[in-house]
C-alpha positions in Angstrom: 18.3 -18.2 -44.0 20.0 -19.4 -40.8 21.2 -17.2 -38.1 24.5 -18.7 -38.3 25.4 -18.0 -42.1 23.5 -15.1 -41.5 25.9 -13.9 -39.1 28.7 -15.0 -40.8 27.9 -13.2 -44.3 27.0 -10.0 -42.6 30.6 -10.2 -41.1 32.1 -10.8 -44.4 31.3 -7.3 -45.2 34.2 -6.0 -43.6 36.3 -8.9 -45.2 35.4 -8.0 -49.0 36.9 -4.5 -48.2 40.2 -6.5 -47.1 41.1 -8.9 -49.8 44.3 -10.7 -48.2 41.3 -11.7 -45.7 38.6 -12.4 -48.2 41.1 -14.9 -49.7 41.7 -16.9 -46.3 38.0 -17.0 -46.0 37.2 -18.3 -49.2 36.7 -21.8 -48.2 34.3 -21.2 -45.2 32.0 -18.7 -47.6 31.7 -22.0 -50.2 31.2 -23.8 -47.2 28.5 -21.7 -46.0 27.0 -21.3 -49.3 26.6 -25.0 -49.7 25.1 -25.8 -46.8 22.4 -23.4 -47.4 21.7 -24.6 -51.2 21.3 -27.9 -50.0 18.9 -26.9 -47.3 16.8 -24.0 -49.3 15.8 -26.2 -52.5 13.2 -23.0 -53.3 15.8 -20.6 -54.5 15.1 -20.9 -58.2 15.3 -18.5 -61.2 12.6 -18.9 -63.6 13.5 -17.7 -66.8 11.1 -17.2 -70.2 12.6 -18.0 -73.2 15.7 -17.5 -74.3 18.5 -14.6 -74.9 19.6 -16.5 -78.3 15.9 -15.6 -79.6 16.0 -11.9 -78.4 19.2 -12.2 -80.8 17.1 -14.3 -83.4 14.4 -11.4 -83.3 11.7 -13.2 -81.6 9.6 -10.0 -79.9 6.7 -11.4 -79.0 5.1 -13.8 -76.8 1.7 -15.3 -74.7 3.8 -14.5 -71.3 2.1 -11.9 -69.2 3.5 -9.6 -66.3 0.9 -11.1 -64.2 2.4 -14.7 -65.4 6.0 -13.9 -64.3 4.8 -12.4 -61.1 3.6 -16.1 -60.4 7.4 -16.5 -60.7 9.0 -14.0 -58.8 9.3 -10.5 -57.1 12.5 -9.9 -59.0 13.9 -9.7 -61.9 14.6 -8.0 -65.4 14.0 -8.3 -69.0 12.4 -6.6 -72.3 8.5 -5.9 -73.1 7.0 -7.1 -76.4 8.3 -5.7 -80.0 11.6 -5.1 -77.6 9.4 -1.8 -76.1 12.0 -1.0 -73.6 13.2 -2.6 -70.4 11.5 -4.4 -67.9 12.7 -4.3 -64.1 11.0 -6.1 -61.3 11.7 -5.8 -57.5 9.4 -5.8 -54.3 6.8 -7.0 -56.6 6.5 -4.2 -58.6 7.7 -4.3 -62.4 8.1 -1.3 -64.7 9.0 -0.5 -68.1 11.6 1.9 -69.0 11.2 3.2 -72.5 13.5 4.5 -75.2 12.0 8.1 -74.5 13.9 8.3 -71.3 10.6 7.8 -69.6 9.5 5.0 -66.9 6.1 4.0 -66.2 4.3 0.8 -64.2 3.9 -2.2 -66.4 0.5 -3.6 -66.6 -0.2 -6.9 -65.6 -1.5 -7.6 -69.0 1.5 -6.3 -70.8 3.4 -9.6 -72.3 7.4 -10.3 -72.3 9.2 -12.5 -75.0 12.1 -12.7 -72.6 12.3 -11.9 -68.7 14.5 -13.4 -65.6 12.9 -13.7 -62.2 13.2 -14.9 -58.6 11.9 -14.0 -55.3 14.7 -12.5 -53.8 16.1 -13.2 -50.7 19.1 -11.5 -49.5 21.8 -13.7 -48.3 24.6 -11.4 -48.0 25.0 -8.0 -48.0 27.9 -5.3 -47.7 27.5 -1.6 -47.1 29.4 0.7 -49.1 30.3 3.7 -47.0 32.8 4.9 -49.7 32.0 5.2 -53.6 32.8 2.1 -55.7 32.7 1.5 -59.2 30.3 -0.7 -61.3 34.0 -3.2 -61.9 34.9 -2.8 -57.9 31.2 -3.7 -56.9 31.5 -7.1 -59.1 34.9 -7.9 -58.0 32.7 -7.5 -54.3 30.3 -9.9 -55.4 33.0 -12.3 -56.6 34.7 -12.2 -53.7 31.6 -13.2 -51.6 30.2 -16.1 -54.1 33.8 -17.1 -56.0 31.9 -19.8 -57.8 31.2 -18.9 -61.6 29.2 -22.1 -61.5 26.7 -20.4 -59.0 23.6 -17.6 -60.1 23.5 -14.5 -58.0 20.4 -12.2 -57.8 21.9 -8.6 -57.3 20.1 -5.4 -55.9 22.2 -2.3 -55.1 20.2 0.8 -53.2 21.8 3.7 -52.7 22.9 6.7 -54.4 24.7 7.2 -57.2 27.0 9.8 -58.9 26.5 8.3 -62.5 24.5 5.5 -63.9 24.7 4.8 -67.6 21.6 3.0 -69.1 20.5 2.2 -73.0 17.0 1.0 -73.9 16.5 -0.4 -77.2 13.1 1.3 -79.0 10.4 -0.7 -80.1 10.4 -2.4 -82.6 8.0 -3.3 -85.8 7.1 -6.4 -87.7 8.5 -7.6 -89.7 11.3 -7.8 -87.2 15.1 -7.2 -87.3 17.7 -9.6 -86.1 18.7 -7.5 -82.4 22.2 -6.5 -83.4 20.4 -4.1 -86.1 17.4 -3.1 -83.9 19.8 -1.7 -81.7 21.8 0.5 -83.9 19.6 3.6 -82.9 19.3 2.9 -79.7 19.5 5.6 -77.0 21.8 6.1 -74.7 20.8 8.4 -71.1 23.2 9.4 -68.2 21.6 9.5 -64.8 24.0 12.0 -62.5 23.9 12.6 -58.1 20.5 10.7 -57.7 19.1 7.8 -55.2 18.2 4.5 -57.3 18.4 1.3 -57.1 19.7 -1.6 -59.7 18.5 -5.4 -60.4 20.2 -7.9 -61.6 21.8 -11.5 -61.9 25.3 -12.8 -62.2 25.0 -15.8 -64.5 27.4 -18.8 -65.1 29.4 -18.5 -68.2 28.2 -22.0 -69.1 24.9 -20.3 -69.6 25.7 -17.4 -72.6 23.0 -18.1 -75.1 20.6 -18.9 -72.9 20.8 -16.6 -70.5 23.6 -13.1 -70.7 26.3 -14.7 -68.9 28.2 -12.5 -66.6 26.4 -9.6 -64.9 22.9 -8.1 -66.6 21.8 -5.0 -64.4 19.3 -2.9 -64.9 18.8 0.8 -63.3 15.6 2.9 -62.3 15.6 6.1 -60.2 13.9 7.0 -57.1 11.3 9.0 -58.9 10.4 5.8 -61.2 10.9 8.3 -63.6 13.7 7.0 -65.9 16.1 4.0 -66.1 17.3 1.7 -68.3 19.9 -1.5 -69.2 23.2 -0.6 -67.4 26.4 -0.1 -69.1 27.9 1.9 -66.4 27.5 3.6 -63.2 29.4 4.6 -60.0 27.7 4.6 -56.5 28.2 7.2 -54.0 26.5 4.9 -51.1 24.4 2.6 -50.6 24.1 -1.4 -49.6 24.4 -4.7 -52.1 22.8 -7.5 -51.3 23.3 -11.0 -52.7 20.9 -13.5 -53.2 22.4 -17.0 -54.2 20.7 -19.0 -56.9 20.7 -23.3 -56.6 17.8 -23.6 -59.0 17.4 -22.8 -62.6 13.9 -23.0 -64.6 13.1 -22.2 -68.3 9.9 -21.8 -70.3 10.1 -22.3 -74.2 7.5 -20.8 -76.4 5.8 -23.2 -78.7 4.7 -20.5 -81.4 6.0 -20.9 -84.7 8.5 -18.3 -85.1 11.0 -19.2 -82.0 10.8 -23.0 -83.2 11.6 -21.8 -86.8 14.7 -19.5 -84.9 18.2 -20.1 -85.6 19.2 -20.1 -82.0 22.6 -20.9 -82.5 24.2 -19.0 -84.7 28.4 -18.6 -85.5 28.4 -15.4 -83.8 26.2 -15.8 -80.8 28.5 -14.9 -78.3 30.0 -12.0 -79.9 26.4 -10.8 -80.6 25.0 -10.8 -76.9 28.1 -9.2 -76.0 27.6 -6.7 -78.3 23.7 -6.3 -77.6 24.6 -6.1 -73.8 27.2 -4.1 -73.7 
């Protein structure tokens, strides 16, 4: 990233705290943001499968860990048979399971659906005063207003709650999601350092992808984690990393081609799966 844009996002750290500011300044962040789109063509977000097949109930796939790690250093998603979530940063990916527990992934563990990038931080903003999950996203649409742009999110710090679910796993002959996740768990993380991945998606991309923000949470101890449905941070630091390229892998195997991938009450369903 260049020093200039560099220096201005950092700057606009102190702006997102203002909003009467953040508004006069909207123009030079698109600005800012454009020039460095059209000069960084690498920023992509690879993306296996589908989030209209998770709904389908297609669990399983050829994709490995060691695949996706061809793909990025960051990112989130579900294991085979829907065995917990996946969450991927500084090269490192790990499965939180419906047990409460977290564990390394292995490289030949295989993921029917997953969203990575190599992250690269483009802006970031310090939160010296706690913020919840809605403030932090009404920070991150300040900085990129564009719905039309993808945001990789990674927010360090620590945190007085985080709420997470992880759907359990799952056994052929598989359910539709919206009935695999009826049982699901639900775990409250309270006072500890963590940190959460994520993405802001487009809403032009629900079905494909979870439009809107998908976060995922681990602790410190990479002991325990999960999908986010809430949390509020104490302190810590966001940083942003904006998106110009989207890539997708479709399976070929017989039971996503036979999917109904577009069913009357897709978007109601990932809404309800995700939130």
């Amino acid at each position: 990233m260049n020093d200039n844009l560099n220096h201005n996002m950092r700057n606009n750290s102190d702006i997102a705290h203002n909003k009467n500011s953040s508004c006069q300044c909207s123009q030079e962040i698109i600005t800012n943001l454009n020039n460095y789109i059209n000069n960084h063509p690498e920023c992509t977000i690879y993306q296996n499968s589908l989030m209209s097949s998770l709904i389908a109930g297609v669990y399983d796939s050829d994709v490995t860990i060691a695949d996706l790690l061809k793909q990025g250093d960051f990112g989130l998603g579900t294991f085979d048979q829907l065995d917990g979530e996946l969450v991927a940063f500084d090269n490192n990916v790990f499965q939180l399971r419906s047990d409460g527990s977290a564990r390394r992934a292995l490289y030949s563990q295989k993921s029917p659906f997953a969203v990575m990038t190599f992250f690269n931080s483009d802006i970031e903003h310090s939160f010296s005063y706690g913020a919840s999950q809605q403030e932090i996203h009404n920070t991150i649409n300040q900085y990129v207003p564009s719905d039309n742009l993808f945001c990789a999110i990674k927010i360090e710090g620590e945190f007085e709650l985080v709420k997470t679910r992880t759907v359990p796993r799952q056994e052929p002959p598989y359910s539709p999601m919206l009935e695999a996740i009826k049982n699901q768990p639900i775990f409250t993380f309270h006072n500890e350092i963590g940190i959460i991945a994520g993405f802001r998606s487009p809403q032009f991309t629900q079905g494909i992808n979870v439009a809107g923000f998908h976060e995922h949470y681990i602790n410190q101890q990479r002991q325990g984690g999960g999908h986010v449905l809430d949390y509020y941070l104490k302190y810590g630091t966001l940083k942003i990393g904006v998106i110009s390229r989207f890539t997708i892998d479709l399976p070929s195997h017989s039971t996503f081609l036979q999917a109904n991938l577009m069913p009357d009450n897709l978007h109601q369903a990932i809404k309800q799966a995700e939130n």
